[in-house]
Every structure is written in C-alpha cells, then in structure tokens.
C-alpha positions as CSV (number, residue, x, y, z in Angstrom):
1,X,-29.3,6.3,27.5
2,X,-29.5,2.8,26.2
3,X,-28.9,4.6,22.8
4,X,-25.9,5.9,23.1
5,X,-24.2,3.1,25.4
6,X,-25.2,0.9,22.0
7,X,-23.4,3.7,19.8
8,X,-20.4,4.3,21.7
9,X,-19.6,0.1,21.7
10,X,-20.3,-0.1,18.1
11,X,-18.1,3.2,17.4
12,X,-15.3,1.3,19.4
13,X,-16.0,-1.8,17.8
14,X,-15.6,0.1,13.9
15,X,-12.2,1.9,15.2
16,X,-11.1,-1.2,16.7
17,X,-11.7,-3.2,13.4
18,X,-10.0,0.1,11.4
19,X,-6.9,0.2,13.8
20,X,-6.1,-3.7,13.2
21,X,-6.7,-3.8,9.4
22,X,-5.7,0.4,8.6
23,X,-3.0,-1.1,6.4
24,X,-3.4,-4.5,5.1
25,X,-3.4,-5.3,1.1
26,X,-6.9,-5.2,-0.1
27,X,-8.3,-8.3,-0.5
28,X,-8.8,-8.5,-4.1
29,X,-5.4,-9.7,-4.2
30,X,-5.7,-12.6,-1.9
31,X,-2.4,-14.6,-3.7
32,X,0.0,-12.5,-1.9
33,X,2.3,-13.4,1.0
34,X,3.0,-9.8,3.5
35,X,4.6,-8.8,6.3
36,X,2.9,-5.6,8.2
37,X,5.2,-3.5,10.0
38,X,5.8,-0.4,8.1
39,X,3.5,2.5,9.7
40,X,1.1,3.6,6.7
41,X,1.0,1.0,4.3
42,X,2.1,-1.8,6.5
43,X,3.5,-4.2,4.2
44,X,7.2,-4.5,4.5
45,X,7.4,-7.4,1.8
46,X,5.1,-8.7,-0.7
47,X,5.6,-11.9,-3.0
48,X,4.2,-13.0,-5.9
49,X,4.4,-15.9,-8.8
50,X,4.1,-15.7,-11.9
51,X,4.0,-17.9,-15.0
52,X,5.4,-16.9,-18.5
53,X,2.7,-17.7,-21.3
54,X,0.4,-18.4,-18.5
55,X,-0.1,-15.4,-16.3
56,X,-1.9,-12.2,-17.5
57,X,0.8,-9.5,-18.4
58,X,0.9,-7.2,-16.7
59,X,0.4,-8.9,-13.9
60,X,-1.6,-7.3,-10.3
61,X,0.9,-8.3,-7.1
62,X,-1.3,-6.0,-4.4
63,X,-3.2,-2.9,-3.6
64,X,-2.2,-1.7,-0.4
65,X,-4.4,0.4,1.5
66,X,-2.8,3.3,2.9
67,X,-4.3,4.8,6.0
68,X,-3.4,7.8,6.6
69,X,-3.6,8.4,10.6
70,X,-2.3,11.5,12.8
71,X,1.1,10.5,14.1
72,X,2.7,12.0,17.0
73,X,5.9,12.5,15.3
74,X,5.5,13.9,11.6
75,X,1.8,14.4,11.7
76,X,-0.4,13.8,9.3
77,X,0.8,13.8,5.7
78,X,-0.4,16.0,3.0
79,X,1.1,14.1,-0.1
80,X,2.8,11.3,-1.1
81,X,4.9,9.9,-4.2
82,X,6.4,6.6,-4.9
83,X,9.5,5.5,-6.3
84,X,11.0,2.1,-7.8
85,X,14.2,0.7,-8.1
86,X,12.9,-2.3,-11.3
87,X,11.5,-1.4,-14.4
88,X,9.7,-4.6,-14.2
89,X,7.6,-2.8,-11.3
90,X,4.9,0.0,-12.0
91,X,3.2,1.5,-9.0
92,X,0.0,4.1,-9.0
93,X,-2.5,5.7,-6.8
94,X,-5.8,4.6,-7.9
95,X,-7.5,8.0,-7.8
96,X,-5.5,9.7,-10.0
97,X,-3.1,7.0,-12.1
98,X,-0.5,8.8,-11.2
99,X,3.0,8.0,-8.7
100,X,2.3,11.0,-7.3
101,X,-0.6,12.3,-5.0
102,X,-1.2,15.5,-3.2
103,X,-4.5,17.0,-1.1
104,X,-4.2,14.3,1.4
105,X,-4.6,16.9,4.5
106,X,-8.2,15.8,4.6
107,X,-7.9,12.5,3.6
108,X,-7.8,9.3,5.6
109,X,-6.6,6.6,3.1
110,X,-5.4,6.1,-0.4
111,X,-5.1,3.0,-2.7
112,X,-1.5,2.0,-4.0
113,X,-1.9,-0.6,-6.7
114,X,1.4,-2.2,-7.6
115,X,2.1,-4.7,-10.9
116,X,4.6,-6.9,-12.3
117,X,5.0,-5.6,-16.2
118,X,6.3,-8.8,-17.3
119,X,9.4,-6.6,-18.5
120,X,12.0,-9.8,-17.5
121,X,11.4,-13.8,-17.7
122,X,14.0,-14.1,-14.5
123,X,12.4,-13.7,-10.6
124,X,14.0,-10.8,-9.1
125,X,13.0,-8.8,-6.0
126,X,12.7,-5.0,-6.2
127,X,11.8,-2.1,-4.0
128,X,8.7,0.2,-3.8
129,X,9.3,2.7,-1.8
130,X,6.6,5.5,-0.4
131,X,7.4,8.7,0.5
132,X,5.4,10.6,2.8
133,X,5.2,14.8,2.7
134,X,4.6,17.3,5.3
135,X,4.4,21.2,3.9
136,X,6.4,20.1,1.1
137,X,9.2,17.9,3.7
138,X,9.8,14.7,3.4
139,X,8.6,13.5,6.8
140,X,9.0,9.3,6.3
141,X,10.0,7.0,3.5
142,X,8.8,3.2,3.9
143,X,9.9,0.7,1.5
144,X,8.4,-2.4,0.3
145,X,10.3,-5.5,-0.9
146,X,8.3,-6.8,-3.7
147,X,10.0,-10.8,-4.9
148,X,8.9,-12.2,-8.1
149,X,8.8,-15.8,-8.4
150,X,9.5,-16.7,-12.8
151,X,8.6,-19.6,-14.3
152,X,8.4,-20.7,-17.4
C-alpha cells in the first residue's frame, strides 16, 4: 500500500515536471532569450547575438523540444515540416537532418535545432515556422520569431 502511494506521488511529480517544461529550448543553449506560448514547441520568439570574426559560423540559436501531447482539438500529430522565411536561418530535426519528419503517431517529442548561417553581416529577424500534420492535413502552424543581434 505504502508502495504504490510512493509511486503514484512520484508519477505525478515526473508529469508535473513534463507538463511545465514539455516545450522549453533545451538547455544546451542557455544564451537565448524566449517567450513560451505557442502549444508544441512553446517558444514564440527567440534572440540571439552574434559577432562577425568572433562567433563560430554557423552559429546554434536553440534546440527546441517539441512535445508532442494529445490535444483535444487536432489530436495528436503524425508529422511535421518546417519552413523559413531568411536564408540566413537553417532549421532540422535532429533525428533525421532533415526539415521534414514523419512517424510521429507514436512519438512523444522531437528535437528542432535552429542556426544562424552567418549568410548576412546585418541583424535581421526572421520566421521559423512549424507545421503540424494530421492524416496528411495540416492541423496547426506555430511560428517562431527568431532576431539576430550583428556586430562587427
């Protein structure tokens, strides 16, 4: 009895902690300034500086980590592809390279990595948007203002 009070406040306890940080950037990239809103990736802005001649190029602004949760409205999706509106942006799923990722029925989360390729020298702010598919419809689009901060 004692046994399963303990696992049933530890379970809520883990999907407590997963519910409040589902969609935060991962915390390798700890320079970046966010706002969470959006509902799977929860970053609605990201910023970034960079330094010509000084900062690596290209340049890491976040990896967001997509949780991918049953929603009332659209469900759960099964895929997802990204889009940009700035060629100085590049955005990829870590577990395939690729701007484009399918399976996800089964899945609970995905890695987005998103980089600066140092293709201007002038800050700008572009879009990254991710768009979520249900049976092959396009269920939810979120995007994510992404402002580069040039120096040189």
């Amino acid at each position: 009895m004692k046994r399963t009070y303990f696992f049933g406040l530890v379970s809520i306890l883990f999907l407590t902690t997963l519910t409040i940080t589902n969609c935060a950037p991962d915390s390798s990239t700890s320079d970046d300034q966010v706002t969470l809103n959006n509902l799977f990736c929860g970053v609605d802005q990201l910023s970034q500086n960079h330094t010509v001649g000084t900062s690596p190029c290209p340049q890491d602004i976040s990896t967001l980590n997509i949780l991918l949760t049953e929603d009332p409205t659209i469900g759960h999706p099964d895929s997802i592809s990204v889009t940009l509106n700035n060629t100085s942006l590049d955005a990829f799923f870590q577990d395939n390279g690729e701007r484009t990722i399918g399976g996800l029925a089964v899945v609970n989360s995905t890695k987005l990595r998103i980089m600066f390729t140092c293709a201007t020298q002038e800050s700008f702010t572009g879009t990254v948007s991710i768009n979520y598919f249900k049976d092959g419809k396009l269920v939810l689009k979120e995007d994510v203002d992404v402002t580069m901060n040039i120096t040189k």
